[in-house]
C-alpha positions as CSV (number, residue, x, y, z in Angstrom):
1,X,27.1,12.4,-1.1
2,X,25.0,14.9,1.1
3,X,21.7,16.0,0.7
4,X,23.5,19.5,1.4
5,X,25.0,19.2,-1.8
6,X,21.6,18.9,-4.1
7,X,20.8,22.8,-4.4
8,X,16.5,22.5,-2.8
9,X,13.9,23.7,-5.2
10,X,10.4,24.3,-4.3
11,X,7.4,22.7,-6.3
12,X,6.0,25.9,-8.4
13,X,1.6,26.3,-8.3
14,X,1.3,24.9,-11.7
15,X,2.6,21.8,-10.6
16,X,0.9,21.6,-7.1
17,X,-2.3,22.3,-8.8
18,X,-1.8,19.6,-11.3
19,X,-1.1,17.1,-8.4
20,X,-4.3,17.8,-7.2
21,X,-6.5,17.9,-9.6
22,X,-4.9,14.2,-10.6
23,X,-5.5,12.5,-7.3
24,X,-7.8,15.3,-5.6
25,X,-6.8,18.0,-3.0
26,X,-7.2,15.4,0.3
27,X,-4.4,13.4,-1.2
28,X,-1.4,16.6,-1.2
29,X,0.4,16.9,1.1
30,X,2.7,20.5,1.2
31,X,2.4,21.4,5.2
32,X,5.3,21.2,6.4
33,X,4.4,19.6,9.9
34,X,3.5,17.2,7.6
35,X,6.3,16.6,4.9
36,X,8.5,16.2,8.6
37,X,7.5,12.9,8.7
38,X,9.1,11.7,5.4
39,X,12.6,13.6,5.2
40,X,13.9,9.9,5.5
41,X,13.9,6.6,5.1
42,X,15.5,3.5,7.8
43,X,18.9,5.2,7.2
44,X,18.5,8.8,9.2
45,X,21.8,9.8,8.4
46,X,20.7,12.1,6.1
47,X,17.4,14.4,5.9
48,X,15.9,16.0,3.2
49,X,11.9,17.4,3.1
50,X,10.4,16.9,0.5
51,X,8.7,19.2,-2.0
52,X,5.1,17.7,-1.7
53,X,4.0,14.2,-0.6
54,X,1.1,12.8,-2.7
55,X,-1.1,10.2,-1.8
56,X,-1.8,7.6,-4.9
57,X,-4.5,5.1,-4.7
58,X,-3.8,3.1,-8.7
59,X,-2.5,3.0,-11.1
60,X,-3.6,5.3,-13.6
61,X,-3.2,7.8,-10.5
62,X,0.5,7.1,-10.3
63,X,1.0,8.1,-14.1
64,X,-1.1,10.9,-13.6
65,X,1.4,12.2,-11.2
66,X,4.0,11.6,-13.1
67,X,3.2,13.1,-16.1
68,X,2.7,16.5,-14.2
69,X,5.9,16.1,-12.4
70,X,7.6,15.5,-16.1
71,X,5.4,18.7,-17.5
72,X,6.7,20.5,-14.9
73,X,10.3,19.1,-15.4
74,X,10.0,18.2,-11.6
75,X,12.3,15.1,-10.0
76,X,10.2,12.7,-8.1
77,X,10.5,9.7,-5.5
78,X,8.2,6.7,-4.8
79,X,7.9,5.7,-1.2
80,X,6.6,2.5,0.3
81,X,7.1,1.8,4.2
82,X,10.3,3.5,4.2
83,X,11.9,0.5,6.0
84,X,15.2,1.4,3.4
85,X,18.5,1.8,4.8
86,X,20.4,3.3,2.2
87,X,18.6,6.6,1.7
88,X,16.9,5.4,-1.9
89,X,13.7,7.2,-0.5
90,X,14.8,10.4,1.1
91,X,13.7,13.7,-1.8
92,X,16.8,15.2,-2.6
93,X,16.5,18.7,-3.1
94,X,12.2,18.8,-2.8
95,X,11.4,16.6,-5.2
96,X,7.9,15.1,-5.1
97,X,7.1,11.9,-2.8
98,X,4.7,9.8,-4.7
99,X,3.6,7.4,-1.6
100,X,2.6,4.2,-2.8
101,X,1.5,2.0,0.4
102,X,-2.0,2.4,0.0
103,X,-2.0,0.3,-3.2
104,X,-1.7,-2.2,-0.5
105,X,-4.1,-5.2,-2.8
106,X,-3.5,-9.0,-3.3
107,X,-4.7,-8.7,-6.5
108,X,-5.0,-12.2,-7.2
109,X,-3.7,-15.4,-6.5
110,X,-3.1,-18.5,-9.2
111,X,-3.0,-21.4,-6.6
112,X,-2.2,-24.0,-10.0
113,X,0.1,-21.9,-11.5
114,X,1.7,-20.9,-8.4
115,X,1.8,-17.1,-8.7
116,X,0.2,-13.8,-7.1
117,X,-0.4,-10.6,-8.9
118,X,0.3,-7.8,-5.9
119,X,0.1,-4.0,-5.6
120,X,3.6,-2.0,-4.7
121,X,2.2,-1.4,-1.1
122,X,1.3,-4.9,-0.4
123,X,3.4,-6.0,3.3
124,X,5.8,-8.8,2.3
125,X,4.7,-11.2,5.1
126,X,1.1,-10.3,4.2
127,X,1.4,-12.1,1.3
128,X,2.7,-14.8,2.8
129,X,-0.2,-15.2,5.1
130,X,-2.3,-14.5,2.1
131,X,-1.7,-18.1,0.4
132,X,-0.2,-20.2,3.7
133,X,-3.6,-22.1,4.2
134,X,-2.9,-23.7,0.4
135,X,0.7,-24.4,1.4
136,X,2.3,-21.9,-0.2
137,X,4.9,-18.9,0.9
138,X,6.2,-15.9,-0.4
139,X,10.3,-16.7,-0.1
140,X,12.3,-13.8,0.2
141,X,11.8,-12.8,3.6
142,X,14.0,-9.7,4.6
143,X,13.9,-8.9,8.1
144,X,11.8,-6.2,8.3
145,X,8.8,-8.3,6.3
146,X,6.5,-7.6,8.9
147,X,6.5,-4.4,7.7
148,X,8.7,-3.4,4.5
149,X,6.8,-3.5,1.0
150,X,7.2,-5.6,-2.0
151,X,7.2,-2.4,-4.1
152,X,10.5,-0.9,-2.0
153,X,12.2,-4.6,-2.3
154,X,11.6,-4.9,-6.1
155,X,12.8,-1.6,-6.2
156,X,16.1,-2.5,-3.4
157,X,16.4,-6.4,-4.6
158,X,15.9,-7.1,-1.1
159,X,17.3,-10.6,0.5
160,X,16.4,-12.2,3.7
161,X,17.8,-14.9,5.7
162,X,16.5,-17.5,3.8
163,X,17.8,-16.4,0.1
164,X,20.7,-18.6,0.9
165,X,18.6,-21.1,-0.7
166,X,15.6,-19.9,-2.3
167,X,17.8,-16.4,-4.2
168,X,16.6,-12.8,-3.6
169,X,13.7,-10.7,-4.6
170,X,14.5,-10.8,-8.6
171,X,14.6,-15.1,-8.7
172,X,10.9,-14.7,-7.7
173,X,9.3,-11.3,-9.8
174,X,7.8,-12.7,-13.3
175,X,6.2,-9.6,-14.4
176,X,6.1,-6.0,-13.6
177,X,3.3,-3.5,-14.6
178,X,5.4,0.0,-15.0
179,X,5.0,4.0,-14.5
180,X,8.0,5.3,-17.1
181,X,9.3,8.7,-16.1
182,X,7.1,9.8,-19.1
183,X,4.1,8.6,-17.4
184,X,3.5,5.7,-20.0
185,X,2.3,2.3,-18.6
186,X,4.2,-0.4,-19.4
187,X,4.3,-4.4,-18.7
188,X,7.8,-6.3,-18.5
189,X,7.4,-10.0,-18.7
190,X,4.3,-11.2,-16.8
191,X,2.4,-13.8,-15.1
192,X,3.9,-16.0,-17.9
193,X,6.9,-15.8,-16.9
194,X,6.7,-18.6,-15.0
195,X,6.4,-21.3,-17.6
196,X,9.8,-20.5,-18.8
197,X,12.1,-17.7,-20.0
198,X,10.0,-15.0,-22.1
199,X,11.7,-14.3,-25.4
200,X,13.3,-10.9,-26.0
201,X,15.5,-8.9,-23.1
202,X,14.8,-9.2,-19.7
203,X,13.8,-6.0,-18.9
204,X,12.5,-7.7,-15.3
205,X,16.0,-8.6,-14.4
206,X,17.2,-5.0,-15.4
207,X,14.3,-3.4,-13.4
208,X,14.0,-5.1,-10.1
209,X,16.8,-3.9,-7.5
210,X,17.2,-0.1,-9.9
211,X,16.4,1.6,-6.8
212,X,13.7,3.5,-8.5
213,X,15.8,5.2,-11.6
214,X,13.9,3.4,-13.9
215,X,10.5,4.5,-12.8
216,X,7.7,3.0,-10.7
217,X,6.6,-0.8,-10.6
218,X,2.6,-0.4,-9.8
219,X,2.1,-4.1,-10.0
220,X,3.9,-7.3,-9.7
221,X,3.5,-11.1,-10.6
222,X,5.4,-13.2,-8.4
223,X,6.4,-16.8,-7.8
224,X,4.9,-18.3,-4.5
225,X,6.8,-21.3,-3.2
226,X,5.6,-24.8,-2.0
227,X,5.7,-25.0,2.0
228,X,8.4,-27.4,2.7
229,X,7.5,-30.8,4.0
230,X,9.8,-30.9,7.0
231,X,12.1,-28.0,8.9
232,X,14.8,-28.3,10.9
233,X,16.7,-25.8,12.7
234,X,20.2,-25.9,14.9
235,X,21.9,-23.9,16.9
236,X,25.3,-24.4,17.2
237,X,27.5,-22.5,19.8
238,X,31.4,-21.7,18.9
239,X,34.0,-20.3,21.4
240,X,34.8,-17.5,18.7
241,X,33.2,-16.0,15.8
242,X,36.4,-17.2,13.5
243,X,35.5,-20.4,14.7
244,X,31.5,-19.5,13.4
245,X,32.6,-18.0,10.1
246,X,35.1,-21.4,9.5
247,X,31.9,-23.3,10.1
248,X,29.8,-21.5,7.4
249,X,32.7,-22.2,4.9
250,X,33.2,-25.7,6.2
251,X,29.3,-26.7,6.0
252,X,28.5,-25.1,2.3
253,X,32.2,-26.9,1.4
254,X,30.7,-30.1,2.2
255,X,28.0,-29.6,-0.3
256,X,25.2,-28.7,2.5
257,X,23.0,-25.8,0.8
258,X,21.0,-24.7,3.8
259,X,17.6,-22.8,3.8
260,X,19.3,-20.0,6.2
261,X,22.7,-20.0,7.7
262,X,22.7,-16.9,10.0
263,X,25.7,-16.1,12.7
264,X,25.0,-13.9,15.8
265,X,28.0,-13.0,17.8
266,X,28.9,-12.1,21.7
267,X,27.8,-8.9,21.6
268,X,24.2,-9.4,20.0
269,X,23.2,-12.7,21.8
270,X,24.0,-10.6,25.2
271,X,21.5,-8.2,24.1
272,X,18.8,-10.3,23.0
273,X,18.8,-12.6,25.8
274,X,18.6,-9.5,28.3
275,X,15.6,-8.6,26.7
276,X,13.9,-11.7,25.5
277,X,15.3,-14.6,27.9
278,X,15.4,-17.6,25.3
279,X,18.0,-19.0,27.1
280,X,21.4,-18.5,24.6
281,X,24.6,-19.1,26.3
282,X,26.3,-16.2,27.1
283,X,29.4,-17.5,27.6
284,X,29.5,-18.1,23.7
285,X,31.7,-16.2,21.4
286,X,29.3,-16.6,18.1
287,X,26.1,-18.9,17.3
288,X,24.9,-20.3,13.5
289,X,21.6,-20.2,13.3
290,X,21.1,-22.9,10.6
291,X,17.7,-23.7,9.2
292,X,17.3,-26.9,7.0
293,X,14.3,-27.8,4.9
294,X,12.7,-30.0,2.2
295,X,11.6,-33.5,2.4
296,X,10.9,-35.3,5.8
297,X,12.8,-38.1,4.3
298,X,16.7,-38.1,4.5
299,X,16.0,-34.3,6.3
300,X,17.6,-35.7,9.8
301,X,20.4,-37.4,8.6
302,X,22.1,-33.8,6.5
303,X,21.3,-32.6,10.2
304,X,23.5,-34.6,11.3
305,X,26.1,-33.9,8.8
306,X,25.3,-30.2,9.4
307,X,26.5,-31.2,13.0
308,X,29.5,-33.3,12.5
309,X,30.9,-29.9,10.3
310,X,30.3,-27.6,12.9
311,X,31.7,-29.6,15.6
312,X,35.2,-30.4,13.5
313,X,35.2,-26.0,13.9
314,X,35.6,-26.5,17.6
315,X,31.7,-26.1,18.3
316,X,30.9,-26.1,21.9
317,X,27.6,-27.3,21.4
318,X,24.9,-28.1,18.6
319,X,21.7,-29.2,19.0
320,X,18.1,-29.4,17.1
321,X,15.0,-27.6,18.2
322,X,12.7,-29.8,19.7
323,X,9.8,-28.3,18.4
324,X,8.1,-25.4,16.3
325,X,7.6,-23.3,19.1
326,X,11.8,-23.6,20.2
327,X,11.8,-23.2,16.0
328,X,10.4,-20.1,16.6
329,X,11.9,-18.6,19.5
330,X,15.1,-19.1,18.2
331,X,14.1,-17.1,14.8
332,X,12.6,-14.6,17.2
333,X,15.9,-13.9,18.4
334,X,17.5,-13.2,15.1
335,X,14.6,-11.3,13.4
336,X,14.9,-9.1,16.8
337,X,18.6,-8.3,16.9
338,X,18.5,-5.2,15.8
339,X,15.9,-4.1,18.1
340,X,17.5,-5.8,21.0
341,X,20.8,-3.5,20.4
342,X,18.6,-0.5,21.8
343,X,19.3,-2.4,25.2
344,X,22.7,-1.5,24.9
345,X,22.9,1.7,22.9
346,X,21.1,4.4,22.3
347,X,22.4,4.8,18.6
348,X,24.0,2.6,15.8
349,X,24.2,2.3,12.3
350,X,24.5,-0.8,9.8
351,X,26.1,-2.1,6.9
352,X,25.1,-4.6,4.5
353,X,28.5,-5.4,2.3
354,X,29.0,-8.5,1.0
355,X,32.1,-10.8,0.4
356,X,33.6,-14.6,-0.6
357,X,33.0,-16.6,2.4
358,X,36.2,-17.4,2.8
359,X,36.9,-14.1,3.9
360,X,35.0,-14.0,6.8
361,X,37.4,-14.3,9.9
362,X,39.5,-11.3,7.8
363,X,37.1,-9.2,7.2
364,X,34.8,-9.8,10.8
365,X,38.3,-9.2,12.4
366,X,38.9,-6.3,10.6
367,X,35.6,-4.6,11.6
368,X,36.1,-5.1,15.3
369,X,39.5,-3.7,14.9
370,X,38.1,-0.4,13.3
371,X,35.8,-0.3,16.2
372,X,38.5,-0.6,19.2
373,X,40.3,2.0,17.1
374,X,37.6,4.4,17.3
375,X,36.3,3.8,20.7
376,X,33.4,1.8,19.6
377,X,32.0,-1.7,19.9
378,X,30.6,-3.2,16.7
379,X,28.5,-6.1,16.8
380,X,27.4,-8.6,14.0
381,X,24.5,-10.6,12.7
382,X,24.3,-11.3,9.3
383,X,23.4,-13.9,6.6
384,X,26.6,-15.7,6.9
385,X,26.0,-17.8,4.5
386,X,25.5,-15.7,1.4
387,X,28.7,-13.7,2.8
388,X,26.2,-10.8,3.4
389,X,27.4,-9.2,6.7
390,X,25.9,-6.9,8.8
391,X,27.9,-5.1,11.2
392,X,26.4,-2.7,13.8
393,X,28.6,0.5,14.9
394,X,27.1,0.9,18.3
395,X,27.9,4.8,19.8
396,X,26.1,7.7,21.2
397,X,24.5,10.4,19.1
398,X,24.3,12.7,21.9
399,X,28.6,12.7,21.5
400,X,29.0,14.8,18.0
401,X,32.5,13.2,18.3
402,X,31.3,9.7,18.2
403,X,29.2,10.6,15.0
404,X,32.4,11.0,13.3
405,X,34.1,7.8,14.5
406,X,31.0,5.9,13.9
407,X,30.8,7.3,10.2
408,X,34.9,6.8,9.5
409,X,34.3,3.6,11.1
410,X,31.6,2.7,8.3
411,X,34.1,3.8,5.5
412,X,37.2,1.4,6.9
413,X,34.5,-1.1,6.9
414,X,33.3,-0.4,3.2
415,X,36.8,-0.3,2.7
416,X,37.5,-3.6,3.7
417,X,34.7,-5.4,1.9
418,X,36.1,-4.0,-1.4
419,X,39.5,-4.9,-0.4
420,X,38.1,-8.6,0.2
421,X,37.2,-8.7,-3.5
422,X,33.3,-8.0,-1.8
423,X,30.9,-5.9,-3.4
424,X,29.0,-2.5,-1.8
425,X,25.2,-3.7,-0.8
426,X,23.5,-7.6,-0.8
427,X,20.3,-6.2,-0.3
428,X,20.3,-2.4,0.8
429,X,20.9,-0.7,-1.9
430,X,23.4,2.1,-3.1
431,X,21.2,5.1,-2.3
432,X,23.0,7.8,-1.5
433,X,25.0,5.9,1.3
434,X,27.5,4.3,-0.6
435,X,27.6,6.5,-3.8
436,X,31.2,8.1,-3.1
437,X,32.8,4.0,-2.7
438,X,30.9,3.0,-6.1
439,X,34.4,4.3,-8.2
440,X,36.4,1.8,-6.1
441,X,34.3,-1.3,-7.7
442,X,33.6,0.3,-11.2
443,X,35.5,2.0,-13.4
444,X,34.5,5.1,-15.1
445,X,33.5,3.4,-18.4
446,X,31.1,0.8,-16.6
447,X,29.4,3.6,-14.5
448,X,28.9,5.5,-17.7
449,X,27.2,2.3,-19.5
450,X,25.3,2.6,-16.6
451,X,24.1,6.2,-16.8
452,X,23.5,5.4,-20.7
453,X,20.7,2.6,-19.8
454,X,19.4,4.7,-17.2
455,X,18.6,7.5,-19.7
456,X,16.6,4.6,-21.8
457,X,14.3,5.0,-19.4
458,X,14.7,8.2,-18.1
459,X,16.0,10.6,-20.6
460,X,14.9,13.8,-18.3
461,X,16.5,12.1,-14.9
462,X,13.8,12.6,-13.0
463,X,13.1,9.4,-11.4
464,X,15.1,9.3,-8.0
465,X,18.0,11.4,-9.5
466,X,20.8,11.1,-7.3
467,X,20.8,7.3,-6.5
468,X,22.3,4.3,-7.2
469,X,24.9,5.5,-9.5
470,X,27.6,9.0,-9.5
471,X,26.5,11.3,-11.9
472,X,30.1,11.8,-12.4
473,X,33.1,10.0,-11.2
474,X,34.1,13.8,-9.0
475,X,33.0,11.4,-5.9
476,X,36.2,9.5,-5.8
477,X,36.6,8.1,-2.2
478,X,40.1,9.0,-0.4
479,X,39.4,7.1,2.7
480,X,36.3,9.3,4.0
481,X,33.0,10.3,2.8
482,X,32.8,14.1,1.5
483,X,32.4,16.2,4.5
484,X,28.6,16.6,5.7
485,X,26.8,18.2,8.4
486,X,24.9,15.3,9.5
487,X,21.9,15.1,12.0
488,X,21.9,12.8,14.6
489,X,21.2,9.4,13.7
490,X,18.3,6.5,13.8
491,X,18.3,5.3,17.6
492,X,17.7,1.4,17.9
């Protein structure tokens, strides 16, 4: 899909005039030197300005909003940090950005109980460094958490390196408080949650990872996690990333459950150790990043069966960090891999498909094999472990005719994710990314159920219309997205 295929519509007075007179005049926004600035999300593939961007401090303001947009019959969008990579935030056709990231409040924070009651705009790690002097964490820890917002990954599902162990966003959301399309507020499960499963549907589960279709979360009540007693994490360097992805397979085989299990090949350890000089061999094919945690006791001896595994996969070399600060450094270098790929080139674009783990080598071979075809390199880091990969289409946006490789390039690799028995997105979302491949997973019949719960909640479809699921099954994939006009890309 293309945003030149939603026909644009302008926000009428009546409806700006509303807007402002719910959240005062200050908090529009309708210049267009300033709607510039939200035409997209993380994933600049696409751009689309939007109608008006208004500035929401509560919740009684968000409902306020959204009731005039529904008056009005006008689609809307909440926005966070805009850190998504699937286009779930750009406004399709002028719709009305409702930006949320100044509800940006620890609420409160039940240190018995184990649970913190957040607003939409509150920073993931913040919240993390919110309860850490009491020993606590926030788990899913996606790798933008410095600066992405629990509101965009209730609304994504977002996952994070260390899922592998600890599951993504929805293992750890109890409640929600909720903005329907209508503009009614209501609450799905709650702080209560947490003793146990509440009785009646969970309407949580449905919610979290809807990209938005369902309405606006404006509060959440979410588990915190113990701080682990003892950490320990490897690095262990392979002569090829086959011989990586057979250790990933080999070590969760063995009944090893790491905290994170991430692989890094050639092409991304080249580029962070030009820029950050941690001292990774570049000689290496592929590294495992593998994090282990939980009780001091027993903690050093599954190390060393963590070791034994990768070194029966032909590792070159595996060793422990000595210390937090190596600890660190060495997750410096993964949360930092995308940014290091700017080193290298001035343009990329990334996938986040995921598949059985067994199909690693395929599929990893498969991708750089797209890439040679098209005249590209592609590089990988990903959470090998869950089977979520990541592969970066490096090129130039400056060549129009690399644009086209590097977007066919993306569809044989969507292409051979499904093939794998894989499904589209582990953490990024549909969007309007991968909306044409969603018929090559789901039949007609299941994307219609689809529609029919989305209408529960949003009989007027104006909540983020255009996402997540094909209005009709007319975007059947043949190989290649529907021809766009696309603007040049996000550079690294």
């Amino acid at each position: 899909m293309s945003v030149t295929d939603v026909p644009r519509r302008e926000p009428a007075a009546g409806l700006l005039d509303a807007l402002r007179a719910a959240v005062g005049p200050q908090n529009v926004v309708t210049s267009h030197d300033e709607l510039f600035v939200y035409e997209c999300d993380g994933l600049t593939l696409d751009k689309s300005t939007p109608g008006a961007v208004v500035y929401v401090h509560s919740t009684l303001e968000v409902a306020a909003v959204v009731k005039a947009c529904a008056a009005a019959g006008f689609p809307f969008v909440a926005r966070g940090a805009g850190t998504g990579l699937s286009g779930g935030a750009i406004a399709l056709g002028g719709m009305v950005v409702i930006e949320l990231a100044r509800m940006n409040r620890v609420i409160e924070i039940d240190y018995e109980n184990r649970v913190a009651c957040v607003e939409p705009g509150v920073i993931n790690l913040n919240l993390t460094k919110a309860c850490s002097a009491r020993g606590l964490h926030y788990a899913p820890d996606p790798s933008s958490q410095g600066s992405c917002t629990v509101g965009g990954n209730v609304a994504e599902n977002s996952g994070g390196p260390h899922t592998l162990k600890y599951g993504v966003t929805v293992n750890h959301v109890l409640g929600l408080e909720v903005v329907l399309p209508t503009g009614d507020i209501v609450t799905l499960g709650g702080p209560l949650g947490g003793l146990g499963p509440l009785p009646g549907y969970d309407l949580v589960g449905l919610f979290v990872g809807s990209e938005g279709t369902f309405g606006i979360a404006t509060k959440a009540w979410v588990k915190l996690t113990p701080t682990p007693e003892a950490v320990r994490t490897l690095l262990a360097v392979f002569p090829s990333i086959e011989a990586a992805s057979h250790g990933v397979s080999t070590i969760v085989s063995h009944g090893i459950v790491p905290a994170a299990l991430e692989l890094i090949d050639k092409t991304i350890i080249r580029a962070v150790e030009e820029w950050l000089h941690l001292g990774f061999p570049l000689d290496a094919g592929a590294v495992l990043l593998i994090e282990l945690d939980g009780l001091r006791d027993g903690l050093d001896l599954l190390a060393g069966r963590v070791m034994e595994c990768c070194r029966t996969c032909g590792c070159l070399d595996v060793r422990a960090a000595k210390d937090d600060k190596e600890r660190l450094l060495l997750w410096k270098a993964r949360k930092q891999a995308f940014g290091a790929v700017g080193r290298i080139s001035p343009s990329y674009y990334v996938q986040d498909g995921v598949i059985p783990r067994s199909k690693l080598p395929e599929v990893l071979g498969k991708i750089e094999a797209s890439g040679r075809k098209h005249g590209l390199t592609t590089a990988n880091v990903f959470h090998a472990g869950d089977g979520n990969l990541h592969p970066l289409i490096l090129f130039d946006e400056r060549v129009p005719e690399q644009i086209a490789h590097a977007l066919a390039c993306n569809d044989e690799v969507l292409s051979a994710v499904v093939e794998a028995g894989g499904m589209l997105s582990g953490e990024h979302g549909i969007g309007i990314e991968k909306l044409a491949f969603m018929p090559r997973v789901f039949g007609e019949a299941d994307m219609e159920a689809m529609r029919k719960v989305r209408a529960v909640f949003d009989p007027q479809a104006l909540s983020n219309p255009g996402k997540a699921v094909p209005m009709r099954a007319c975007m059947e994939v043949k190989g290649h997205r529907p021809p766009a006009v696309r603007p040049p890309m996000r550079k690294a």
